[in-house]
N, C-alpha and C positions, 0 to 999 in steps of 0.2 A: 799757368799759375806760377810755377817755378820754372825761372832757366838760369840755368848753369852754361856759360860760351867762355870755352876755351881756360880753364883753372887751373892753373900750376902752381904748385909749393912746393919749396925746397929745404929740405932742413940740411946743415953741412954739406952742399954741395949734391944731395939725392934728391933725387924728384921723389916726392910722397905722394904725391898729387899731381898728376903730365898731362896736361895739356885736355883737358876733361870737359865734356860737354854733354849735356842731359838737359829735357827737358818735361816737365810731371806737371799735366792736365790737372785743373779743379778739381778735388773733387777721388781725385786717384790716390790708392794705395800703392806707394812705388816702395818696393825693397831692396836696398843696396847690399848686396851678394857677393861673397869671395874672400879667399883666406886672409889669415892673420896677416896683419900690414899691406894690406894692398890699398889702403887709402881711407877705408870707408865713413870711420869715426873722423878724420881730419875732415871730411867733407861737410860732414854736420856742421862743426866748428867754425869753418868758413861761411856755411850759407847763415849764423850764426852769429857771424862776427866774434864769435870765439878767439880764431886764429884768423890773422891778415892773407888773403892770397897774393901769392908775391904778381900773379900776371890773372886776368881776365875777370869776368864781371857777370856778378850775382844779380840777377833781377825777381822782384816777387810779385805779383800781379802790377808787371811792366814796369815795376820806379827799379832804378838799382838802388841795393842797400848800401852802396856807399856814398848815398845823397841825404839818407835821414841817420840822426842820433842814434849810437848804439840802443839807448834807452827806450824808444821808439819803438826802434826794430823788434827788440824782442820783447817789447809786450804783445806784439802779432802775431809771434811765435810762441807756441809751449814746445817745452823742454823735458823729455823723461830718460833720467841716464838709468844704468845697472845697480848702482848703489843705491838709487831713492835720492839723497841727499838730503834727506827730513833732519829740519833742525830740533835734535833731540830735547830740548828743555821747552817746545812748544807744544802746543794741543795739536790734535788732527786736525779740530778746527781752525788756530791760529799758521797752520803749515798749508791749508788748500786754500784762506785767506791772503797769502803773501803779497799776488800780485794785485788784486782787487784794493787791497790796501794802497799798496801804491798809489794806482790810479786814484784814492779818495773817494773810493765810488763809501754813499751813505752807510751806515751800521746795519740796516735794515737790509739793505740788496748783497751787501756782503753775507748777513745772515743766512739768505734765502737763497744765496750761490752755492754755498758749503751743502748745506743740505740737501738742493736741487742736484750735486756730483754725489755726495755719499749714497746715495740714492743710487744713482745710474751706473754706480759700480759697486753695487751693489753691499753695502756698507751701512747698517743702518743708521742714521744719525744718534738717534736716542742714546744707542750703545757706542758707540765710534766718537760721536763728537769732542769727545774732553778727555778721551785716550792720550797716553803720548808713545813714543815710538818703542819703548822697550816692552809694550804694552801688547805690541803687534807679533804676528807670524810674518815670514817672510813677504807672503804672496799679499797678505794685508796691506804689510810696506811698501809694494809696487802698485796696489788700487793707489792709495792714497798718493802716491806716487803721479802718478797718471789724472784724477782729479784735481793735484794743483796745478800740474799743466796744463788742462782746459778751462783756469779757472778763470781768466780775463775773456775768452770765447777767441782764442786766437784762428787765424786765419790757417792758420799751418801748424801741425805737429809733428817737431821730429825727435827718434825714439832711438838712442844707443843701446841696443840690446837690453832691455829693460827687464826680460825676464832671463836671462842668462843664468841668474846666480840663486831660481829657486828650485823646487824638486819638478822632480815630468809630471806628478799629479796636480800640482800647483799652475805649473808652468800650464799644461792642457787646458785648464779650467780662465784662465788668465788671457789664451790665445783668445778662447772662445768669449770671451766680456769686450774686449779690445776689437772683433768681428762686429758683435752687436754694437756697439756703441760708431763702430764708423757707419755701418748700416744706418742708423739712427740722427748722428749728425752731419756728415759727410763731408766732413772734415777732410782737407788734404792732410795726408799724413807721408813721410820720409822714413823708414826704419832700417836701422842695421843691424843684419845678424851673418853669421858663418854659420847656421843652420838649414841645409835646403831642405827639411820636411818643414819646419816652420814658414820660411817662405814661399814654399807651396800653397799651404794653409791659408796663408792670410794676402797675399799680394795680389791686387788686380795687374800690376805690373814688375817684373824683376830686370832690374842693372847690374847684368852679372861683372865685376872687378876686376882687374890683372893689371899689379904693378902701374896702378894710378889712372888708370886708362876704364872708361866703360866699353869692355868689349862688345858685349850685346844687352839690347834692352825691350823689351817683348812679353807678352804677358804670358803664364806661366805654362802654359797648354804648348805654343810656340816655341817654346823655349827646351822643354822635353823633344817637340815632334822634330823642328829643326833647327839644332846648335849652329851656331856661326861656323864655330873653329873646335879643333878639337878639346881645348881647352875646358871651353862651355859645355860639351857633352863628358867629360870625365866629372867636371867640377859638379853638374847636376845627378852624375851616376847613371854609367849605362846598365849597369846591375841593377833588378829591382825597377827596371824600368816602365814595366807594365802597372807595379802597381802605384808609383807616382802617377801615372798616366791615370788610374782611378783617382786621384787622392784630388785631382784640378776638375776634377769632371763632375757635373752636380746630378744627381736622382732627377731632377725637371727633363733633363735631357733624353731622359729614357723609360720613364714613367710611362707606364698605360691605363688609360683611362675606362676602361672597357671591362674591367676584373676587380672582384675583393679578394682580401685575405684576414685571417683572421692576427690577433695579435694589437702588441702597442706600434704604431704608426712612426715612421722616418720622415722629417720633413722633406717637403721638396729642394730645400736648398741644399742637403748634406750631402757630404762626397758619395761616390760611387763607391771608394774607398769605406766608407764609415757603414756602406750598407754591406758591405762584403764580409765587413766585419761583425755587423749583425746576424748577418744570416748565420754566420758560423756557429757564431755564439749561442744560437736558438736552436740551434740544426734542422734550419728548412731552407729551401730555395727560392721564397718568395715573402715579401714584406706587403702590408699595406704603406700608404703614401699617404702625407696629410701637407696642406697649405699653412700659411702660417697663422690663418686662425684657429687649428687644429682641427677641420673638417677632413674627411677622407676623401680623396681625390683621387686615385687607383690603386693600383699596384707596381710592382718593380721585380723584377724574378731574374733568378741566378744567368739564363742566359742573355739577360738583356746587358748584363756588364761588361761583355765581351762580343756584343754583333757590333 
């Protein structure tokens, strides 16, 4: 879907960006990983056309973007930065309308786009639609955020730390809407954070960063079991490493099917992490398991998180 062959930019003489190459399957969640200035946000920019890369070449399902009109290109793209960027003197409506506008798609299908995203991020319209942004909570401003981005149906969405600047309760609640909704659409999606329990959480794949370069890129289980360079195993934390090691690892995987228990039910897809943290919280050793129509499916019990 996307490749990245050989990208370098220089600002005054530094490479920000050296010599980089990546390449994110249909359909993948890739999170671009690693400390302050090591490239990440410039990266967006470029596949973006944001910023020009001084050497090598963006391709998006095989055309390179420097054959079609900026204008093009990124109505293919949704765009979700940390600030929101909502034009405050417009409605919620008229902000998740922006690019549909553009295209001239009819009054009617614009209608029924705005309300079809308020919806799936959970936003009621009724209440929401004629809001404006001083109107909103932070984590509001990031749905809304995130709905004009998918509001054309782009092909690709990438995400400059989007929830950086709201609370952990927010932020939490935010990860988990942003899960469901790639579940749902299966949207490629690009994201950047300097958070590895975030990108734990949410990446089918991590690009972990250093000084322009993608050193390793690997999905996130691989990536804990075996670092490239040591870099990659400080930068994901060798402290705390078993219970990262839960946090990628889902209840399906270790689930038995043969046992109840009593209580409210874990889905099959939650971390091994999330149930470790259940069980605590309840003080027992053992959860029921539910699918995701909510039927109960087995059980899960404290030593099954560590054979």
């Amino acid at each position: 879907m996307i490749e990245l062959d050989h990208i370098t930019k220089r600002y005054d003489g530094r490479a920000v960006v050296d010599d980089l190459s990546l390449s994110v399957a249909e359909g993948e969640f890739c999170i671009l990983l690693g400390p302050s200035g090591c490239g990440k946000s410039t990266m967006l920019r470029i596949i973006n056309r944001l910023v020009v890369a001084d050497a090598g070449t963006v391709r998006i399902a095989g055309e390179e973007t420097t054959a079609l009109r900026p204008e093009i290109l990124r109505r293919r793209i949704g765009y979700a930065i940390q600030s929101t960027g909502l034009f405050p003197h417009w409605t919620v409506a008229d902000n998740v309308a922006t690019v549909p506008r553009l295209l001239k798609w009819p009054p009617k299908r614009v209608a029924a786009r705005v309300d079809e995203l308020l919806e799936l991020l959970r936003l009621e319209p009724r209440l929401y639609r004629n809001k404006y942004q001083h109107q909103l909570s932070g984590g509001e401003k990031q749905r809304v955020g995130v709905a004009r981005a998918l509001a054309a149906d782009p092909e690709l969405l990438l995400m400059d730390e989007p929830f950086g600047a709201v609370d952990p309760v927010t932020r939490d609640a935010l990860q988990a809407e942003l899960l469901r909704i790639h579940r749902a659409t299966r949207k490629t999606i690009i994201f950047v954070t300097h958070d590895v329990d975030e990108a734990l959480r949410l990446a089918s794949s991590i690009a972990i960063m250093d000084k322009g370069r993608v050193v390793q890129h690997a999905a996130p289980l691989e990536l804990l079991q075996r670092p490239a360079t040591g870099f990659v195993a400080d930068f994901v934390g060798r402290q705390g490493l078993g219970l990262k090691l839960l946090a990628v690892r889902r209840v399906a995987e270790r689930a038995r099917d043969d046992e109840t228990a009593p209580g409210q039910p874990v889905p099959l897809e939650a971390s091994l992490r999330d149930a470790l943290s259940a069980m605590t919280e309840r003080g027992t050793d053992r959860l029921p398991v539910a699918d995701a129509a909510g039927r109960r499916v087995g059980v899960i019990a404290l030593a099954d998180l560590v054979r």
